[in-house]
C-alpha positions as CSV (number, residue, x, y, z in Angstrom):
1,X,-0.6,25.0,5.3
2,X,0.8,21.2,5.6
3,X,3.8,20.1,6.7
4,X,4.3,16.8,5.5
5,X,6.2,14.0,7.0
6,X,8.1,11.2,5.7
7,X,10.3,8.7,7.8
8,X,12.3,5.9,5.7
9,X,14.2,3.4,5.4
10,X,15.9,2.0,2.4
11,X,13.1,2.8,0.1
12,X,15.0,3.5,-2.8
13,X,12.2,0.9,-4.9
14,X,9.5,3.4,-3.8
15,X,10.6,6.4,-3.1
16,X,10.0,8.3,-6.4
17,X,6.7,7.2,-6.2
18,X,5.9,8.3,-2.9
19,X,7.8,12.1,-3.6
20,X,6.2,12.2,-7.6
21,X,2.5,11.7,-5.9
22,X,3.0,14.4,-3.5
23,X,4.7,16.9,-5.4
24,X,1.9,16.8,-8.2
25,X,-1.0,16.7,-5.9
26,X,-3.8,18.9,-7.6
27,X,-3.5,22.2,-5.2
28,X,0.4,21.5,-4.0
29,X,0.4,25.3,-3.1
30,X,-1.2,24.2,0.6
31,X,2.3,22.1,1.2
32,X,4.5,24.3,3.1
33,X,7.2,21.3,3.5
34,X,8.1,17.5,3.0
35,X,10.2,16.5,5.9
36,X,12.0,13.2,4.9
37,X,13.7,11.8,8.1
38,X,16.0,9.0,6.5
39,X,17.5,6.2,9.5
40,X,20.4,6.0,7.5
41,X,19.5,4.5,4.3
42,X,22.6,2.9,2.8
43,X,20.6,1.5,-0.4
44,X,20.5,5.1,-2.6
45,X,17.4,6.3,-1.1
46,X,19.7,9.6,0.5
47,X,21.0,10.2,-3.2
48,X,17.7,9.8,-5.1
49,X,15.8,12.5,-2.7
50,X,18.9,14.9,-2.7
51,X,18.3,14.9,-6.0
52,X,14.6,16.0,-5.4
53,X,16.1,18.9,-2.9
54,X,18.2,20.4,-5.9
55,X,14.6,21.0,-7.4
56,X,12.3,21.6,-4.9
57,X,13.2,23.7,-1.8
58,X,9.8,22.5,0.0
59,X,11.7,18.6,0.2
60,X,14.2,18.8,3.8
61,X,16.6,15.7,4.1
62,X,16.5,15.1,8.1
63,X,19.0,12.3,9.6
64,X,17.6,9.9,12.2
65,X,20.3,7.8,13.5
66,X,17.7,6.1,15.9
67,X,16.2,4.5,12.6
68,X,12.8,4.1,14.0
69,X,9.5,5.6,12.9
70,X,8.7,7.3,16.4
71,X,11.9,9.2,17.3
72,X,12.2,10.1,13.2
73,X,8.5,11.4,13.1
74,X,9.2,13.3,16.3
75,X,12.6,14.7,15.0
76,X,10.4,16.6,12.1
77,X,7.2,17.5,14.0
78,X,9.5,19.3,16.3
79,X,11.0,21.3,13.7
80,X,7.4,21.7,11.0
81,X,6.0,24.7,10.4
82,X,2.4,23.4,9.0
83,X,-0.8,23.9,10.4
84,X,-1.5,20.5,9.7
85,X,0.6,17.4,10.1
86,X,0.7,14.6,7.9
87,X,2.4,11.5,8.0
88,X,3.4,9.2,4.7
89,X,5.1,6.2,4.4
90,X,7.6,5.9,2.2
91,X,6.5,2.7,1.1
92,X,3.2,4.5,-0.4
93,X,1.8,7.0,-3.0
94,X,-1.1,9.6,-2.7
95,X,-3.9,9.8,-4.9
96,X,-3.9,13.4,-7.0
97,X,-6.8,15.0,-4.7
98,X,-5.0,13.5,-1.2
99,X,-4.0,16.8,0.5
100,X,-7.1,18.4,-1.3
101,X,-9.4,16.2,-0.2
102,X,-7.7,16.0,3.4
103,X,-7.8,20.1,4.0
104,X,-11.6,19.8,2.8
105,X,-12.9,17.3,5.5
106,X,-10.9,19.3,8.1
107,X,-13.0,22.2,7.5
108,X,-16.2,20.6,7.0
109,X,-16.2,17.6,9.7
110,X,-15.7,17.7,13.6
111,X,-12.5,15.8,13.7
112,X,-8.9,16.1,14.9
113,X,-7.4,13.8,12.3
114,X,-8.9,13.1,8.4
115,X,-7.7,10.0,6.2
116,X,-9.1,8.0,3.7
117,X,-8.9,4.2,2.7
118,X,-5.4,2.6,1.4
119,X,-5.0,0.1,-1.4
120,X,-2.9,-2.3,-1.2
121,X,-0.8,-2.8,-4.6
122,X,1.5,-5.7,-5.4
123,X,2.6,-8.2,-8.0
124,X,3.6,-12.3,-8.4
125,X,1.8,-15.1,-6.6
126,X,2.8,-14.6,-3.1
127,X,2.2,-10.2,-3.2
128,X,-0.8,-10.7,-4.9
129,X,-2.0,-13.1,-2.0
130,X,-0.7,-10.7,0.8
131,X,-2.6,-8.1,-0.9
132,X,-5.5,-10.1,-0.9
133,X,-5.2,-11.3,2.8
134,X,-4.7,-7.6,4.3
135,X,-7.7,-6.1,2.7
136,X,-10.1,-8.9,4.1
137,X,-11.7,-9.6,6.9
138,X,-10.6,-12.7,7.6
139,X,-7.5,-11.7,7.1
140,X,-6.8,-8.5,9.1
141,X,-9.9,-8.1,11.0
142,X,-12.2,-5.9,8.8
143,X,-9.8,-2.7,9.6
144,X,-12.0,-0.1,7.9
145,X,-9.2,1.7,6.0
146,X,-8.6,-1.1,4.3
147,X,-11.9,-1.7,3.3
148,X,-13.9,0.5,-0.1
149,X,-15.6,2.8,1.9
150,X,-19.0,4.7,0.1
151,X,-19.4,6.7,3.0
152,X,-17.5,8.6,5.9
153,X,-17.8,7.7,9.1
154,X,-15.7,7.9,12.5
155,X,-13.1,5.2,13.3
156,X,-10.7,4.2,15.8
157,X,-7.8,4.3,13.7
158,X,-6.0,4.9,9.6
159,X,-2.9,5.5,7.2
160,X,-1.3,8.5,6.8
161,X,-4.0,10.8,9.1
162,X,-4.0,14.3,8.6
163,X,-4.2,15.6,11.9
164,X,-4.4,19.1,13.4
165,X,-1.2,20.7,15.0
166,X,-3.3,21.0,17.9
167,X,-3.6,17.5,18.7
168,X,0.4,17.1,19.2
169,X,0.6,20.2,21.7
170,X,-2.0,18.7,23.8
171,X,-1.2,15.0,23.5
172,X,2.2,14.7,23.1
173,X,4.5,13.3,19.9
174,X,4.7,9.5,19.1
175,X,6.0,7.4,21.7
176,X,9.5,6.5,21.2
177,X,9.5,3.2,22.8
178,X,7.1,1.8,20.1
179,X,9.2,0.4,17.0
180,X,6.0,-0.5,15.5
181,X,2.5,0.5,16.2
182,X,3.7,3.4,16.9
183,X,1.5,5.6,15.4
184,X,-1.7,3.1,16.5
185,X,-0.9,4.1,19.8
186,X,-1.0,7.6,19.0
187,X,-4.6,7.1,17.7
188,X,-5.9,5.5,20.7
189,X,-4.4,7.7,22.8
190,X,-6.2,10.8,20.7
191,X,-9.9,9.0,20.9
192,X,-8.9,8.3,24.8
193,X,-8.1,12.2,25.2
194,X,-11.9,12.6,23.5
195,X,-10.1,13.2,19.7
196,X,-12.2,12.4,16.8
197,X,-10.6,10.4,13.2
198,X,-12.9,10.6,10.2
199,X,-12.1,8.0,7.4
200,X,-13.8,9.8,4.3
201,X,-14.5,8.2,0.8
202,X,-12.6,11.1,-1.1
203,X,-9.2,10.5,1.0
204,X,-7.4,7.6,-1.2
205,X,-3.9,6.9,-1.0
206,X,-2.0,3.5,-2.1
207,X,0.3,1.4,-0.1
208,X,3.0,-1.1,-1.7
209,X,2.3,-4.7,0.2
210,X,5.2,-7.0,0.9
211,X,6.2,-9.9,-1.6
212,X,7.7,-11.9,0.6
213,X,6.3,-14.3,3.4
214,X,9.5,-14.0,5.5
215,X,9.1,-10.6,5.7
216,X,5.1,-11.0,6.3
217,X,6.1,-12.8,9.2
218,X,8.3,-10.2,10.8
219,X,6.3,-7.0,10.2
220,X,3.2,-8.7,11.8
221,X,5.1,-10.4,14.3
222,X,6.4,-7.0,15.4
223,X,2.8,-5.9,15.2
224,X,1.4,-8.4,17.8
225,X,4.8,-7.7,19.6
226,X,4.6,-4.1,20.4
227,X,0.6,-4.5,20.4
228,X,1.5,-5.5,23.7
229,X,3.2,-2.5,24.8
230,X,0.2,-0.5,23.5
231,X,-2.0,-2.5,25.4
232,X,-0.5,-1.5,28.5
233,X,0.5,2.3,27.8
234,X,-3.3,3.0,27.0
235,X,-4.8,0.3,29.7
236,X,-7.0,-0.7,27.2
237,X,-7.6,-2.6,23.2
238,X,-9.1,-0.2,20.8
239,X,-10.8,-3.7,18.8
240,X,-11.4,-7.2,19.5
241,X,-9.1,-7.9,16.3
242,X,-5.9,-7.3,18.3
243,X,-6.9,-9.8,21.0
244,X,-8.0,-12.7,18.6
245,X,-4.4,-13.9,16.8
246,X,-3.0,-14.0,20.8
247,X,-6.3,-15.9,21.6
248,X,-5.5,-18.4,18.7
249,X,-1.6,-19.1,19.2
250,X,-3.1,-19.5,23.7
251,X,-5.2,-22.3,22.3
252,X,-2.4,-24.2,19.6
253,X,-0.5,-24.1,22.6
254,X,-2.6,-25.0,25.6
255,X,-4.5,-27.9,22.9
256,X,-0.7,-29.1,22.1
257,X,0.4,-29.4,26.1
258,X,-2.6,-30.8,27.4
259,X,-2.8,-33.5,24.3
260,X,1.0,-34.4,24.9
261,X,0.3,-34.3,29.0
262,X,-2.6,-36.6,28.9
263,X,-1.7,-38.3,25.7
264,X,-5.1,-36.9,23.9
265,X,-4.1,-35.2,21.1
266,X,-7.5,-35.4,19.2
267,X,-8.6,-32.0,20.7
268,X,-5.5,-29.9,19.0
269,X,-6.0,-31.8,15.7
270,X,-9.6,-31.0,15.9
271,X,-9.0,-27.3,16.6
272,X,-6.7,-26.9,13.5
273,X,-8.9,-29.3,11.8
274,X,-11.7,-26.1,12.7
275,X,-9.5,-23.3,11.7
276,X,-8.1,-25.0,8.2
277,X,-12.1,-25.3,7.5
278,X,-12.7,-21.5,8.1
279,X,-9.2,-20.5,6.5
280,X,-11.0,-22.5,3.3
281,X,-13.8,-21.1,3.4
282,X,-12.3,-17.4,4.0
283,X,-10.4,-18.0,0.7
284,X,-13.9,-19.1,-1.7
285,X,-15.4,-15.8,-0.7
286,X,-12.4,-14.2,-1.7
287,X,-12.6,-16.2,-4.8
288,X,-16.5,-15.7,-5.4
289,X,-16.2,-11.9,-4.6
290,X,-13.7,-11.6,-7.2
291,X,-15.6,-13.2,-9.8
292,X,-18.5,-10.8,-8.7
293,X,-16.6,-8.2,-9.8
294,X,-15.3,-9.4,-12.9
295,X,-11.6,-8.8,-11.2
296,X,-10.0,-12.1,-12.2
297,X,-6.7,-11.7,-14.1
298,X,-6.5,-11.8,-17.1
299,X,-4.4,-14.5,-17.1
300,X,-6.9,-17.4,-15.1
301,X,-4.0,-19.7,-14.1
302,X,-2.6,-17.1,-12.2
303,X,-5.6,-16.1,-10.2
304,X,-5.7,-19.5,-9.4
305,X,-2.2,-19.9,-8.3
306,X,-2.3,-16.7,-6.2
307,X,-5.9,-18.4,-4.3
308,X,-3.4,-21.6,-3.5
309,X,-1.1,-19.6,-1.3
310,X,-4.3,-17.4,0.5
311,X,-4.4,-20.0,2.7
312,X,-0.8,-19.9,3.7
313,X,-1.0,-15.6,3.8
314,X,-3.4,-15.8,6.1
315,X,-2.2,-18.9,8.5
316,X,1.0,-16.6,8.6
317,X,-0.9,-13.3,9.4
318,X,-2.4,-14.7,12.4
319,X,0.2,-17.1,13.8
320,X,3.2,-14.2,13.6
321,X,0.9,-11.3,15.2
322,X,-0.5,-14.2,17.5
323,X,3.0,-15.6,18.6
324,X,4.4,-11.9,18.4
325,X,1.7,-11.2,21.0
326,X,2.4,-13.8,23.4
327,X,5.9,-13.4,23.4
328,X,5.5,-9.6,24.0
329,X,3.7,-10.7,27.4
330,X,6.2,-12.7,28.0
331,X,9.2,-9.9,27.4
332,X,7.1,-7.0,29.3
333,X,5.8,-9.0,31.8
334,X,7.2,-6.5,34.7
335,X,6.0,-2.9,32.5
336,X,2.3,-3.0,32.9
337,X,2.4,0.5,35.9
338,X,5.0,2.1,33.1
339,X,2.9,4.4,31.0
340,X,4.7,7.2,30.8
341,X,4.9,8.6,27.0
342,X,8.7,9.0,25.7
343,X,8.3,11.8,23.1
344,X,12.5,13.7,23.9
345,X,12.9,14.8,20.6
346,X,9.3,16.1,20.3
347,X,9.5,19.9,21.4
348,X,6.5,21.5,22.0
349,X,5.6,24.9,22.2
């Protein structure tokens, strides 16, 4: 049986999607609960999933006054009943075979969690060129849960893992200092406690991207922020792709004060000069795969329009997670020997 998991936050816009696609997946007999831990939603999220309880006694309303992912994951793992543990955003919805499909690799592949790739959905210019930017390369790294995937294969990290109850009782909950990559730092610390994650092609499940650039900026800044913290908890970087954004704000800045210092600012317009060329070029193969695949709108001026802003998306996406980064070096400068994991609320056996 599963026990799934679902912290939010003010998604009342996606909720019902996220509930609907779990509560009609194909074999719903294998969920034994949905945990919802709400951090105090004040938007209408509370009333639209007590409404969901009055129906279904498998959906539990769980407060988390903490309003973080960590301490509101832990909060339910410590009370589920499941055999596995599953964790959904409420930002997201699950294709029809999800939990199927999930229960199946666990029995067939030597692995501790199971997941599948996400597709990013979204809609107007700037969503549609988020959406673009986090499922490329250029844009996020080549994350492999993000990418189509034709066949399974072992990773270092995914979305909403299904993950053996096992794995908590040995390794611990999520860490409760982590407001973000919180559950990143889980999977790194499972491969680093010689845990396995299998990304297979029948795991799909759909995430909702943001439509807004200001809010682009803040989730990856907090990315590259607490990437920091991960950093030192685990002692090590799971992937190159964490290291590069920080790598790129270093050298805007270090460009910028040596060109001011020495009154030779040719080298920093040069390097941006580089990176506008590869940010270009990033955005035609976009463009070119697209056309590839016959998936231009069907409406060709707004294709077009959504290309103009790619650039933008992805300048963003790397500046925020790089300056996030640096910062966070800054801000725990003094916590590199504190590794301790903070699960308090998880209880374990």
């Amino acid at each position: 049986m599963i026990s799934i998991i679902i912290p939010v936050r003010n998604e009342l816009n996606y909720i019902r999607l996220t509930l609907d696609s779990i509560l009609k997946q194909n074999n719903s007999e294998q969920i034994a609960e949905i945990l919802i831990v709400d951090g105090l939603s004040d938007d209408g999220t509370r009333e639209v999933i007590k409404n969901y309880i009055k129906t279904n006694s498998k959906v539990q309303l769980i407060d988390n006054p903490d309003k973080i992912v960590s301490t509101g994951f832990n909060r339910a793992l410590s009370i589920s009943k499941g055999d596995v543990i599953l964790r959904v955003d409420g930002h997201s919805h699950l294709s029809k075979d999800f939990i199927n499909s999930c229960m199946t690799a666990l029995n067939n592949v030597e692995a501790d969690c199971v997941g599948g790739a996400t597709e990013h959905i979204s809609s107007g210019l700037i969503g549609n060129a988020i959406k673009l930017a986090q499922s490329s390369g250029f844009g996020v790294g080549g994350v492999e849960f993000r990418k189509v995937l034709i066949n399974g294969k072992y990773v270092d990290t995914l979305a909403f893992g299904a993950y053996k109850r096992e794995v908590f009782e040995k390794i611990g909950g999520y860490d409760e200092e982590l407001v973000r990559n919180q559950d990143d730092e889980f999977n790194f610390r499972l491969i680093q406690n010689g845990g396995k994650i299998w990304l297979d092609p029948s795991i799909k499940s759909f995430y909702y991207s943001r439509k807004s650039l200001l809010k682009l900026f803040k989730q990856y800044f907090q990315y590259g922020f607490y990437k920091i913290r991960v950093m030192q908890k685990r002692r090590d970087f799971s992937s190159w792709r964490h290291i590069i954004p920080l790598i790129f704000v270093f050298s805007i800045l270090i460009f910028l004060i040596f060109g001011i210092a020495l009154s030779v600012i040719l080298p920093f317009y040069l390097f941006i000069l580089f990176y506008s060329v590869v940010n270009l070029f990033a955005v035609l193969f976009e463009m070119v795969k697209m056309v590839s695949k016959n998936k231009i709108e069907i409406k060709p001026q707004f294709s077009f329009l959504t290309f103009i802003f790619l650039p933008l998306v992805y300048f963003i996406l790397h500046f925020s997670y790089g300056l996030g980064s640096f910062l966070g070096l800054i801000y725990f400068w003094n916590k590199w020997n504190d590794i301790d994991l903070k699960d308090y609320n998880f209880i374990r056996d």
